[in-house]
CHARMM internal coordinates of N, CA and C (Angstrom, degrees):
IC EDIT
DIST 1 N 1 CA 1.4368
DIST 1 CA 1 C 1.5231
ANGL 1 N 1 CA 1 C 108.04
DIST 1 C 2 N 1.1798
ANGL 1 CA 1 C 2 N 123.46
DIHE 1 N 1 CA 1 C 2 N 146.50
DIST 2 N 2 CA 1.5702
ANGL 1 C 2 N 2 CA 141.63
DIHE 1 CA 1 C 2 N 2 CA -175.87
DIST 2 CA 2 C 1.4709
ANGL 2 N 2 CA 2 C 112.10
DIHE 1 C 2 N 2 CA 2 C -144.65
DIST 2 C 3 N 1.8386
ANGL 2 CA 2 C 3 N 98.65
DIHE 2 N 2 CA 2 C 3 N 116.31
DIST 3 N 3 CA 1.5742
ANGL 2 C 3 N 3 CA 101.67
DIHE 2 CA 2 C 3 N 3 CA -170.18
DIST 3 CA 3 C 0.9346
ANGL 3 N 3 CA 3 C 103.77
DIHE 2 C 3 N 3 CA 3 C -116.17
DIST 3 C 4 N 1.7695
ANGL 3 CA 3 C 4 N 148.10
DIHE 3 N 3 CA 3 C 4 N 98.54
DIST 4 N 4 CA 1.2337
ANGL 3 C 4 N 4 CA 155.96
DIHE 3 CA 3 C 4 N 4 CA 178.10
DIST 4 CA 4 C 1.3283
ANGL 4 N 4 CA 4 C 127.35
DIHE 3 C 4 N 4 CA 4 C -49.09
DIST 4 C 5 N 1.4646
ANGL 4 CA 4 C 5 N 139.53
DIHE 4 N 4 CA 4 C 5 N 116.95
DIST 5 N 5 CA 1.2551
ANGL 4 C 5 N 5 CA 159.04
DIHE 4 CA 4 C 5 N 5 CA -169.24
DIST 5 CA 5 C 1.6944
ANGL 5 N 5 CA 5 C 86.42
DIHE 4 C 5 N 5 CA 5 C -28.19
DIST 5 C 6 N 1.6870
ANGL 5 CA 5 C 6 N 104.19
DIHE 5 N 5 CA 5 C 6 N 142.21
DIST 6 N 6 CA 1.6362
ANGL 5 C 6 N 6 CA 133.60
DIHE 5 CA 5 C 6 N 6 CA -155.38
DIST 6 CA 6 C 1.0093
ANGL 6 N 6 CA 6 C 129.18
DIHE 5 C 6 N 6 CA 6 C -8.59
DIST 6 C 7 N 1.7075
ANGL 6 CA 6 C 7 N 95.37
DIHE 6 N 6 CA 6 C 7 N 52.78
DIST 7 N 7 CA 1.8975
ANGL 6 C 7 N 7 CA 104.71
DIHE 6 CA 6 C 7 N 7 CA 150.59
DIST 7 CA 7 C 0.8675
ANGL 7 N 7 CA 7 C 116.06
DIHE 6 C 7 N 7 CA 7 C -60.56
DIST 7 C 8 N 1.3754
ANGL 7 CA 7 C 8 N 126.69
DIHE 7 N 7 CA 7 C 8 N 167.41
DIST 8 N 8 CA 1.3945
ANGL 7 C 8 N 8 CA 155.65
DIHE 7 CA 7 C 8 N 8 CA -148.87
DIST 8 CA 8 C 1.8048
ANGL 8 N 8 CA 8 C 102.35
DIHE 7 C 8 N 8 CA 8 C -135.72
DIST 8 C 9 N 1.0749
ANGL 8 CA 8 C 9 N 134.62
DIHE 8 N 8 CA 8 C 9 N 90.16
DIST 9 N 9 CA 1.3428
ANGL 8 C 9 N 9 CA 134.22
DIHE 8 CA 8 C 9 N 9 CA 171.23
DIST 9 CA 9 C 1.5500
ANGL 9 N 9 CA 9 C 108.87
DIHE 8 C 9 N 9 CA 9 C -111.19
DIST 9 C 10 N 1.2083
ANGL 9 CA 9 C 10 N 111.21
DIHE 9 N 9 CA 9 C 10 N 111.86
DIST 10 N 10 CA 2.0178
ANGL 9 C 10 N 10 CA 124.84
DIHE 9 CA 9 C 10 N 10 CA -156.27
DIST 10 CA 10 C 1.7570
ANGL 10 N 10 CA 10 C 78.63
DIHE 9 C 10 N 10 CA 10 C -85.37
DIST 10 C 11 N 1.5739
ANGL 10 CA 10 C 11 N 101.37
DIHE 10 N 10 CA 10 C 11 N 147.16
DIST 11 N 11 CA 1.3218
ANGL 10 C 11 N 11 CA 108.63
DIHE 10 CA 10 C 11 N 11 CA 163.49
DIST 11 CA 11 C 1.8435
ANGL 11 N 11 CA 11 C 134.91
DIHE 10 C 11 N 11 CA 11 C -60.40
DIST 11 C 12 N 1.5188
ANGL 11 CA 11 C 12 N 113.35
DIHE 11 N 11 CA 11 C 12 N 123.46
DIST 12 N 12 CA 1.0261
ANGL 11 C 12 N 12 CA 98.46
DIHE 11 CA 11 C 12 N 12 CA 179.97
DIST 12 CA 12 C 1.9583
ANGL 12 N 12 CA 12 C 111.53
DIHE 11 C 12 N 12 CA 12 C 118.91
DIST 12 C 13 N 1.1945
ANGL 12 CA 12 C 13 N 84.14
DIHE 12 N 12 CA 12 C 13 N -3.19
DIST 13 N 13 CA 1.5415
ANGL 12 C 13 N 13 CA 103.71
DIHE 12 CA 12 C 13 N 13 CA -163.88
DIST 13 CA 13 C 1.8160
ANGL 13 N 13 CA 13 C 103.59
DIHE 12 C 13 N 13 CA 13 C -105.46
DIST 13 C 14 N 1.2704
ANGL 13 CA 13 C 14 N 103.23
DIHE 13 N 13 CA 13 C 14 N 128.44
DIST 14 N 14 CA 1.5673
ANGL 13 C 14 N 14 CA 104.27
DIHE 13 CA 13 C 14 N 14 CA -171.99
DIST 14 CA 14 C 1.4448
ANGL 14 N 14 CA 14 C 99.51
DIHE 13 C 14 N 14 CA 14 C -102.95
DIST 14 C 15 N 1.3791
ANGL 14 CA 14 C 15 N 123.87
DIHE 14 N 14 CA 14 C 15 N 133.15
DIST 15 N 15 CA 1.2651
ANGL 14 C 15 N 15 CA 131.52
DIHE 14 CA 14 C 15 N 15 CA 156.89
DIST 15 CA 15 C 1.3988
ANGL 15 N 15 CA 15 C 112.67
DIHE 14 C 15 N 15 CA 15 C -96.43
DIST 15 C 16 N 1.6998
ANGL 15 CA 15 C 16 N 101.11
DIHE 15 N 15 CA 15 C 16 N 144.44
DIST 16 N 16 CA 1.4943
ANGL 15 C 16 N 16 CA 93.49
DIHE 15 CA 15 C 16 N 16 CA -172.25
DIST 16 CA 16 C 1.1959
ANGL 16 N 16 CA 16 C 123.11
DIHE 15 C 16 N 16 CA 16 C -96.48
DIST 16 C 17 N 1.3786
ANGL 16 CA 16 C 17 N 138.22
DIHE 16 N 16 CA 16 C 17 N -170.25
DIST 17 N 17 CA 1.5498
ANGL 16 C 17 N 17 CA 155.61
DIHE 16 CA 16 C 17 N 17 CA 175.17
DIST 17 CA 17 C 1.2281
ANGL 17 N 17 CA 17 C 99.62
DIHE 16 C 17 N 17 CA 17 C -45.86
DIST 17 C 18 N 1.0192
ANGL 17 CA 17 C 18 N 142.00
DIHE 17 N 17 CA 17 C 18 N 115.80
DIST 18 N 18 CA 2.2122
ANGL 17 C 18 N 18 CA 143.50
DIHE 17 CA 17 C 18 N 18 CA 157.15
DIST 18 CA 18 C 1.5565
ANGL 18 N 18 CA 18 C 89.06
DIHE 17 C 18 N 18 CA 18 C 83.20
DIST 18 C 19 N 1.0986
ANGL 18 CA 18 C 19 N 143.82
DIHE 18 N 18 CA 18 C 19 N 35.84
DIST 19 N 19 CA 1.4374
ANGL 18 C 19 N 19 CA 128.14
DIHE 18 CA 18 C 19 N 19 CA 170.89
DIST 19 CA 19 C 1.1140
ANGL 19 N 19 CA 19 C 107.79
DIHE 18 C 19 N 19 CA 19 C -103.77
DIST 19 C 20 N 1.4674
ANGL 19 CA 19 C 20 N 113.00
DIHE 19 N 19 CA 19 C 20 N 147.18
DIST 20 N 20 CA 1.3559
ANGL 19 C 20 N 20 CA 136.03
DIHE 19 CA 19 C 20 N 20 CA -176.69
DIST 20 CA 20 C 1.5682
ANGL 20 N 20 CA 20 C 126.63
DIHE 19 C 20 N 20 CA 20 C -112.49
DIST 20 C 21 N 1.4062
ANGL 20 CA 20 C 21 N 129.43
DIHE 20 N 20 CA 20 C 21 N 106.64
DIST 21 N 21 CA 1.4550
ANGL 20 C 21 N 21 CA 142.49
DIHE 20 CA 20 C 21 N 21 CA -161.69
DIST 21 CA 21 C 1.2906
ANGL 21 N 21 CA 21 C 94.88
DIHE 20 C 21 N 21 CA 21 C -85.85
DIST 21 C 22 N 1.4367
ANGL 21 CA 21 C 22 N 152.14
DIHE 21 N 21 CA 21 C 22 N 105.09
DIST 22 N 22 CA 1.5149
ANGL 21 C 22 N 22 CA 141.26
DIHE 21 CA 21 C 22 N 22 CA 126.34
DIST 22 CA 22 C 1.5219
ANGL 22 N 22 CA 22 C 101.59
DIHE 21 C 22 N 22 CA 22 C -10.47
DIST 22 C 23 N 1.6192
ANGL 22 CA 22 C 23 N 105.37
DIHE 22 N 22 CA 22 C 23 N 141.04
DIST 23 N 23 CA 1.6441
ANGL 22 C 23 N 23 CA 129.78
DIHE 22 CA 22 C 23 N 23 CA 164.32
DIST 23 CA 23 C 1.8052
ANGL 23 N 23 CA 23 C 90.86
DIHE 22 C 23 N 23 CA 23 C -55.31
DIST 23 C 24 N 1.4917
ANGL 23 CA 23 C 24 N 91.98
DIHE 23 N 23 CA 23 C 24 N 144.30
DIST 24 N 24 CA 1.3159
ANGL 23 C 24 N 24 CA 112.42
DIHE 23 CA 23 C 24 N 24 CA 162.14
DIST 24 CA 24 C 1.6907
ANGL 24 N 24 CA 24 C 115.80
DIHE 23 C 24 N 24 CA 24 C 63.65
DIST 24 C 25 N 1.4009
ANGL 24 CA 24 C 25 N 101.87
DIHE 24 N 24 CA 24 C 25 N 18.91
DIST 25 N 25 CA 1.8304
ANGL 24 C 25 N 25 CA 111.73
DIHE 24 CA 24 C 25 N 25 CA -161.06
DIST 25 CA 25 C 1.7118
ANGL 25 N 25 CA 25 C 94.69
DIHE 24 C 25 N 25 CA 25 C -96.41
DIST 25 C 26 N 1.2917
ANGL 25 CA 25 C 26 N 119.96
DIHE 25 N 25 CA 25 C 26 N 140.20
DIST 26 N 26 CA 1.6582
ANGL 25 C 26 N 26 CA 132.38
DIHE 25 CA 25 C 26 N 26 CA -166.01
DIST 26 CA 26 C 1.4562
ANGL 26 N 26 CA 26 C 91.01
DIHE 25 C 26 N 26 CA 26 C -127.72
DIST 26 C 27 N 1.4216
ANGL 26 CA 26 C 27 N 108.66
DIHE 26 N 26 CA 26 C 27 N 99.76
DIST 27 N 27 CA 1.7567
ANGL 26 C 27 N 27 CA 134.18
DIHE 26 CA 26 C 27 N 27 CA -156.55
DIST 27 CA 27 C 2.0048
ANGL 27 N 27 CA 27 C 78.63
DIHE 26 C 27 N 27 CA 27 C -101.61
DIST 27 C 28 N 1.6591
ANGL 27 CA 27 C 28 N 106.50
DIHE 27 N 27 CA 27 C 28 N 112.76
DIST 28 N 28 CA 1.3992
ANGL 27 C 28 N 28 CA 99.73
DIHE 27 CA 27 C 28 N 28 CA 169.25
DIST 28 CA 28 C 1.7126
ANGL 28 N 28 CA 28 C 100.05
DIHE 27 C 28 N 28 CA 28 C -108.72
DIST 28 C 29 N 1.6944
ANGL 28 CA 28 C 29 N 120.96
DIHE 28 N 28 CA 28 C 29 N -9.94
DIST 29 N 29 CA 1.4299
ANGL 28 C 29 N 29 CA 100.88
DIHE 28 CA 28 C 29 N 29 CA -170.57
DIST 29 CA 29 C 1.5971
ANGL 29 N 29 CA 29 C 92.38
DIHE 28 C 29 N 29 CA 29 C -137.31
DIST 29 C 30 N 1.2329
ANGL 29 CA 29 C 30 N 109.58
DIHE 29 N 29 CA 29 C 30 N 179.06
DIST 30 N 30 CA 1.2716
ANGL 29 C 30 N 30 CA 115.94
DIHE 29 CA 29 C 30 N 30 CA -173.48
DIST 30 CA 30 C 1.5077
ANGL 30 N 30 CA 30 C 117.62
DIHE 29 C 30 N 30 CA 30 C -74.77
DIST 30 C 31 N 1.5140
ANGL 30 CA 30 C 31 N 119.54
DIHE 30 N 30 CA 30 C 31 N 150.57
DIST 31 N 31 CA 1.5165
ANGL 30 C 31 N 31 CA 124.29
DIHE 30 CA 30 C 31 N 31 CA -166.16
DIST 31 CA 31 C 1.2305
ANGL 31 N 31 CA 31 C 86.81
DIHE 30 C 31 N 31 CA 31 C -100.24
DIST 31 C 32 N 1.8200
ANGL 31 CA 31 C 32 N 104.04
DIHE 31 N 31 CA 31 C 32 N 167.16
DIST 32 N 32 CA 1.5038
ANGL 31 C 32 N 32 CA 112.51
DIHE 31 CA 31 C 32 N 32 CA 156.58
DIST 32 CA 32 C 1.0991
ANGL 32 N 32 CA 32 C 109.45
DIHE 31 C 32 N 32 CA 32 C -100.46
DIST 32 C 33 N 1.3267
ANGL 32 CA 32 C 33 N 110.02
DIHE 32 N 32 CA 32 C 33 N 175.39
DIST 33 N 33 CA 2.0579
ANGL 32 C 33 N 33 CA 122.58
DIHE 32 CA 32 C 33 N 33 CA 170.91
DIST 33 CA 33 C 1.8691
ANGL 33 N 33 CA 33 C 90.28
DIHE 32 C 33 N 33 CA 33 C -52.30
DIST 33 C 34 N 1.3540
ANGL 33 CA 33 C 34 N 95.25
DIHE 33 N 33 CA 33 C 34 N 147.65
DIST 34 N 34 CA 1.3592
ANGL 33 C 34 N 34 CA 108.75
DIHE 33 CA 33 C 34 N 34 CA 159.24
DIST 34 CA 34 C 1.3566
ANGL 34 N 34 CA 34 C 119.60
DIHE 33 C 34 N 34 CA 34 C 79.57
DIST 34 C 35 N 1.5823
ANGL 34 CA 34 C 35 N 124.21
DIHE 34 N 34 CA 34 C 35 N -15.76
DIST 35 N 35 CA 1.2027
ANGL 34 C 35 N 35 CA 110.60
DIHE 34 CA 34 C 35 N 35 CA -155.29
DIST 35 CA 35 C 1.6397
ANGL 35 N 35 CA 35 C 105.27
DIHE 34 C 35 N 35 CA 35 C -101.05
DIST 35 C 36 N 1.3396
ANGL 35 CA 35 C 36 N 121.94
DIHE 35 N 35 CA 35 C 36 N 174.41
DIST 36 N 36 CA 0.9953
ANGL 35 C 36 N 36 CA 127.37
DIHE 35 CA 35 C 36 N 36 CA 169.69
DIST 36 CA 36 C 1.8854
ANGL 36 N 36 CA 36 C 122.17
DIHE 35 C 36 N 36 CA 36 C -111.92
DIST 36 C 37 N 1.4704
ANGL 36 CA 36 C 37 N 111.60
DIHE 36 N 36 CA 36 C 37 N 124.03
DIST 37 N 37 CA 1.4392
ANGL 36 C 37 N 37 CA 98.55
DIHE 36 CA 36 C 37 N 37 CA -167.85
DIST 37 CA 37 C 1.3517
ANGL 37 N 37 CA 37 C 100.22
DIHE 36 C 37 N 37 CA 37 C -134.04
DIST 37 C 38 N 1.4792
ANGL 37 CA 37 C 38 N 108.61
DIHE 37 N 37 CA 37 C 38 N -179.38
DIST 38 N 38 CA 1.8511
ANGL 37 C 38 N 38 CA 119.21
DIHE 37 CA 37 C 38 N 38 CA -150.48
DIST 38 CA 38 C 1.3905
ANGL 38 N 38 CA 38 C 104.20
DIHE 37 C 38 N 38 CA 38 C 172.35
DIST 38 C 39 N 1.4596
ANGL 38 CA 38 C 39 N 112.69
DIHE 38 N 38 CA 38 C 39 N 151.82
DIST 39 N 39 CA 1.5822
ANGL 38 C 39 N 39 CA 125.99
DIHE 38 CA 38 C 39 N 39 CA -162.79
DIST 39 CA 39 C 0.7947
ANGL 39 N 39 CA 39 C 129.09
DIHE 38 C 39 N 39 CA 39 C 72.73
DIST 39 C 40 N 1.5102
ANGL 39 CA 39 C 40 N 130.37
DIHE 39 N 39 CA 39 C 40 N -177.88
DIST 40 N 40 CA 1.3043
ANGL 39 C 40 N 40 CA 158.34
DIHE 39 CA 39 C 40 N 40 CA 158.42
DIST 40 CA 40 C 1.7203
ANGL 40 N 40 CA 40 C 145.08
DIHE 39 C 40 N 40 CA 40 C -134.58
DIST 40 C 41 N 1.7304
ANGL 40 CA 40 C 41 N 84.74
DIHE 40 N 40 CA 40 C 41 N 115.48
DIST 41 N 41 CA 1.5034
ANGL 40 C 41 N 41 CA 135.57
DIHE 40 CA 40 C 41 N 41 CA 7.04
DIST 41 CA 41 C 1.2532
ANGL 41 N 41 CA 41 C 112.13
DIHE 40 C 41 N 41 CA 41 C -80.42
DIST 41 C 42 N 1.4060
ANGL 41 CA 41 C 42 N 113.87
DIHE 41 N 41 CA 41 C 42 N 178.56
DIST 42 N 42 CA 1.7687
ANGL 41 C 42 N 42 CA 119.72
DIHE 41 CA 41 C 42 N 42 CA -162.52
DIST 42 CA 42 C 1.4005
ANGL 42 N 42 CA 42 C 105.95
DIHE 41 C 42 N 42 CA 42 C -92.67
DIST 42 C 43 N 1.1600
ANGL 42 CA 42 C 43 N 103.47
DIHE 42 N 42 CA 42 C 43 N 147.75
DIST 43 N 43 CA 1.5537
ANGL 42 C 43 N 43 CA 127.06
DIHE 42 CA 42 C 43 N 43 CA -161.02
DIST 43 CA 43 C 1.9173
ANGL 43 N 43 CA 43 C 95.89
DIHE 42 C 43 N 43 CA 43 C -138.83
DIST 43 C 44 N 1.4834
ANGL 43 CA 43 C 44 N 94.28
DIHE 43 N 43 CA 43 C 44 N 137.94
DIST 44 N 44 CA 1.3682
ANGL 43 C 44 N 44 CA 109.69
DIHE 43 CA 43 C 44 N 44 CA 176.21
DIST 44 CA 44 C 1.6450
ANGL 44 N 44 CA 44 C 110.72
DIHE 43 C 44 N 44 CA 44 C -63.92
DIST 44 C 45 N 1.0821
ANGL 44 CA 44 C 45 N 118.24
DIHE 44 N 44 CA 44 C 45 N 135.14
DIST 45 N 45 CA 1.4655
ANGL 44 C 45 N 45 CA 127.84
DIHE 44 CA 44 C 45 N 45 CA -164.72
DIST 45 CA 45 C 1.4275
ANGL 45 N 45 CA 45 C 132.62
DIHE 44 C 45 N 45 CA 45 C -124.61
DIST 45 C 46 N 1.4183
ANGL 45 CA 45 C 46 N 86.78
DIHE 45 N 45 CA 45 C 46 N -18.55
DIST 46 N 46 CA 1.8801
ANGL 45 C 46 N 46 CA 120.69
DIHE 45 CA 45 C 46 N 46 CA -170.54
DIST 46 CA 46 C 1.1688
ANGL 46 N 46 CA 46 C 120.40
DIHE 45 C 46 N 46 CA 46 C -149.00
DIST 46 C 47 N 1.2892
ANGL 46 CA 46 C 47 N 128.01
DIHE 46 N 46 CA 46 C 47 N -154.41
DIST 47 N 47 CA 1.1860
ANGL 46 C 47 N 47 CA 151.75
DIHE 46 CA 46 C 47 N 47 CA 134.69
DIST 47 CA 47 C 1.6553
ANGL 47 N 47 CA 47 C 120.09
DIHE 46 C 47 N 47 CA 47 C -160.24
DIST 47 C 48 N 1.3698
ANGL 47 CA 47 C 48 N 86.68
DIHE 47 N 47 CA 47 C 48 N 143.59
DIST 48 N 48 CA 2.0555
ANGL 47 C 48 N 48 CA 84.01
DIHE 47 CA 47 C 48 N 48 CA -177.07
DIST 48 CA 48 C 1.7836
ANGL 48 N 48 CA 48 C 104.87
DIHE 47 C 48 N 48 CA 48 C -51.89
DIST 48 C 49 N 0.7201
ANGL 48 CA 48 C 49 N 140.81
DIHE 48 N 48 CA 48 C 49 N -179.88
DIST 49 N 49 CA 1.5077
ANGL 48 C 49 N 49 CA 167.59
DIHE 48 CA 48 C 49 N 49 CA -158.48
DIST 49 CA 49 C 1.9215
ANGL 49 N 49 CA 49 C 103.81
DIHE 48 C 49 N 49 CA 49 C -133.84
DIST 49 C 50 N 1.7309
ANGL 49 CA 49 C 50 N 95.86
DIHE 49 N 49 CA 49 C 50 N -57.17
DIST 50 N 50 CA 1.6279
ANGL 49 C 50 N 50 CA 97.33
DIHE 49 CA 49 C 50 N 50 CA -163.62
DIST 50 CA 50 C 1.2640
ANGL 50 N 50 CA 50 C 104.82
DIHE 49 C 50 N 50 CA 50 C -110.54
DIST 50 C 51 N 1.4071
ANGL 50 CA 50 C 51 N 121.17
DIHE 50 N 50 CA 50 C 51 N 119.81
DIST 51 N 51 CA 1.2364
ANGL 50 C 51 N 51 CA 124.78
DIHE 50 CA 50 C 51 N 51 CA -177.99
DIST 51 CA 51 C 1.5602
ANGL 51 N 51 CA 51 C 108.49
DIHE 50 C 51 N 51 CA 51 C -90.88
DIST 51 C 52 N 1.2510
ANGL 51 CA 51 C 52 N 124.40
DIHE 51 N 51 CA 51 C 52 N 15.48
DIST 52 N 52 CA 1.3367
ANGL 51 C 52 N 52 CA 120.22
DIHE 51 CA 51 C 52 N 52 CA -151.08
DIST 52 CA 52 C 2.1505
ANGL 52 N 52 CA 52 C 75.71
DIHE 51 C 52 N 52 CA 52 C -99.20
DIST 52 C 53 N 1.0135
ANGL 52 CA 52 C 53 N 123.79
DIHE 52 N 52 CA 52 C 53 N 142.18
DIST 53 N 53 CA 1.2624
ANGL 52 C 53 N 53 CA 144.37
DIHE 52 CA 52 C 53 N 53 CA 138.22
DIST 53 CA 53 C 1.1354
ANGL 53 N 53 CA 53 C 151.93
DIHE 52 C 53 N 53 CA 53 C -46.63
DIST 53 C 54 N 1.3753
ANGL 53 CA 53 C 54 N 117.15
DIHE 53 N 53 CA 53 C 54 N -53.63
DIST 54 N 54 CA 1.1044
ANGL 53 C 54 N 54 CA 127.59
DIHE 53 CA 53 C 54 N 54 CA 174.08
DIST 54 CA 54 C 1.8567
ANGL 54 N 54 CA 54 C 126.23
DIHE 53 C 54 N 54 CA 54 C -41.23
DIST 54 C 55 N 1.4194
ANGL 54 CA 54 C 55 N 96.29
DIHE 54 N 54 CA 54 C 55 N 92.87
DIST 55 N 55 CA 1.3646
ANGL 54 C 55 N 55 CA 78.36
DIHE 54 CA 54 C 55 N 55 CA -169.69
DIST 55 CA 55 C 2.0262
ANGL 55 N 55 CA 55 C 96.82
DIHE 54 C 55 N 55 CA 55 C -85.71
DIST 55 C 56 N 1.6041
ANGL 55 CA 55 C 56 N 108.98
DIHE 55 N 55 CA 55 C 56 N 173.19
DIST 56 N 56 CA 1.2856
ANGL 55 C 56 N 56 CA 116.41
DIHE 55 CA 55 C 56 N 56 CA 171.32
DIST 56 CA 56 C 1.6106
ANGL 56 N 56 CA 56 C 109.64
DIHE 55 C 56 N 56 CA 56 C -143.46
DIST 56 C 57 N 1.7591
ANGL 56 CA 56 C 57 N 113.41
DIHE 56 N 56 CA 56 C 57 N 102.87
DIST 57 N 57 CA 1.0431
ANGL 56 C 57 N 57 CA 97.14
DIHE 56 CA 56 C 57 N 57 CA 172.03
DIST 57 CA 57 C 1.8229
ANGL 57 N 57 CA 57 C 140.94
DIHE 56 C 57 N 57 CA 57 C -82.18
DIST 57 C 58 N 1.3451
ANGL 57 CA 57 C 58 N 133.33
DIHE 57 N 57 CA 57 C 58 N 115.90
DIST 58 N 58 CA 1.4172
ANGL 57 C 58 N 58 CA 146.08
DIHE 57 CA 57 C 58 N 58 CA 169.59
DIST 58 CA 58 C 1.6284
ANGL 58 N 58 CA 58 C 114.74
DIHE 57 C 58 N 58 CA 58 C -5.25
DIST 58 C 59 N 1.2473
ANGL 58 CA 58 C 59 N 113.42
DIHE 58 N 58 CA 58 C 59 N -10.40
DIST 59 N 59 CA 1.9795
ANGL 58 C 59 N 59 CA 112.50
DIHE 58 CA 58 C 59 N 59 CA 172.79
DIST 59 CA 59 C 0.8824
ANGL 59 N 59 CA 59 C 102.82
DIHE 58 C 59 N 59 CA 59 C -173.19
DIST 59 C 60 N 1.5379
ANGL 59 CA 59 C 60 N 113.01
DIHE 59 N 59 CA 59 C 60 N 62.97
DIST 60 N 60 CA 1.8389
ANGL 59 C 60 N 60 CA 120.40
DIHE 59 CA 59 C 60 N 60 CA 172.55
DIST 60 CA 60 C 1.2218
ANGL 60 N 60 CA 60 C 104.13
DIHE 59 C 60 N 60 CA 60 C -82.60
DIST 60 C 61 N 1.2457
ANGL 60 CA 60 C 61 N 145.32
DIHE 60 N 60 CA 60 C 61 N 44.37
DIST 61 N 61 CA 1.6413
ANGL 60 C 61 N 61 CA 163.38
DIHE 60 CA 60 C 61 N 61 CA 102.11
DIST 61 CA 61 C 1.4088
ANGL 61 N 61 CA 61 C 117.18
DIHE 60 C 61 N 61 CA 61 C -30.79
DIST 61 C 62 N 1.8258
ANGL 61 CA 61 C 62 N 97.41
DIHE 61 N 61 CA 61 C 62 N -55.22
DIST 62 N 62 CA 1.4878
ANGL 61 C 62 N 62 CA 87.07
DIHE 61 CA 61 C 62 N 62 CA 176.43
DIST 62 CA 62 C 1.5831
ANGL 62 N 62 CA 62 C 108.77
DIHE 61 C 62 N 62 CA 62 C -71.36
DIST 62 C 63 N 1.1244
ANGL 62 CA 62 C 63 N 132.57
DIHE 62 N 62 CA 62 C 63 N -40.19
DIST 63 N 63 CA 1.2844
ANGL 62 C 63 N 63 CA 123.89
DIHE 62 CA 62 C 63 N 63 CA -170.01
DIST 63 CA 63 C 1.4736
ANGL 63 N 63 CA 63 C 119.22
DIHE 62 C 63 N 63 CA 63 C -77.47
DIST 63 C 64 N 0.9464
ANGL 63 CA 63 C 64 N 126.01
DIHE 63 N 63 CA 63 C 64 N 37.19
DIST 64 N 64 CA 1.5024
ANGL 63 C 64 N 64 CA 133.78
DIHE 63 CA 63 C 64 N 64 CA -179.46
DIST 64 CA 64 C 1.2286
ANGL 64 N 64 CA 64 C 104.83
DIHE 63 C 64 N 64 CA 64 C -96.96
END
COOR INIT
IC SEED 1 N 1 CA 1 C
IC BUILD
């Protein structure tokens, strides 16, 4: 999941598995897995493509 600088997620509201919040998006109902959302209030916009997960971060050295 990826929640973009001063969204708005109202209490009570489930975001799903790999979903993606647009910056500044005011989430009043629940997302599904995968999707991508934006506005106000936020409206489905996308959907991921890659369900695969695995993220790998580029200098997980520093984070040790």
């Amino acid at each position: 999941m990826f929640i973009g600088p001063r969204a708005i997620i109202l209490p009570g509201v489930t975001v799903g598995k790999g979903a993606v919040v647009a910056a500044g998006a005011v989430v009043t109902k629940d997302i599904p897995d995968f999707s991508i959302v934006g506005g106000v209030p936020a409206q489905i916009i996308g959907e991921r493509k890659t369900k695969d997960l695995h993220y790998k971060l580029g200098r997980a050295r520093w984070f040790r």
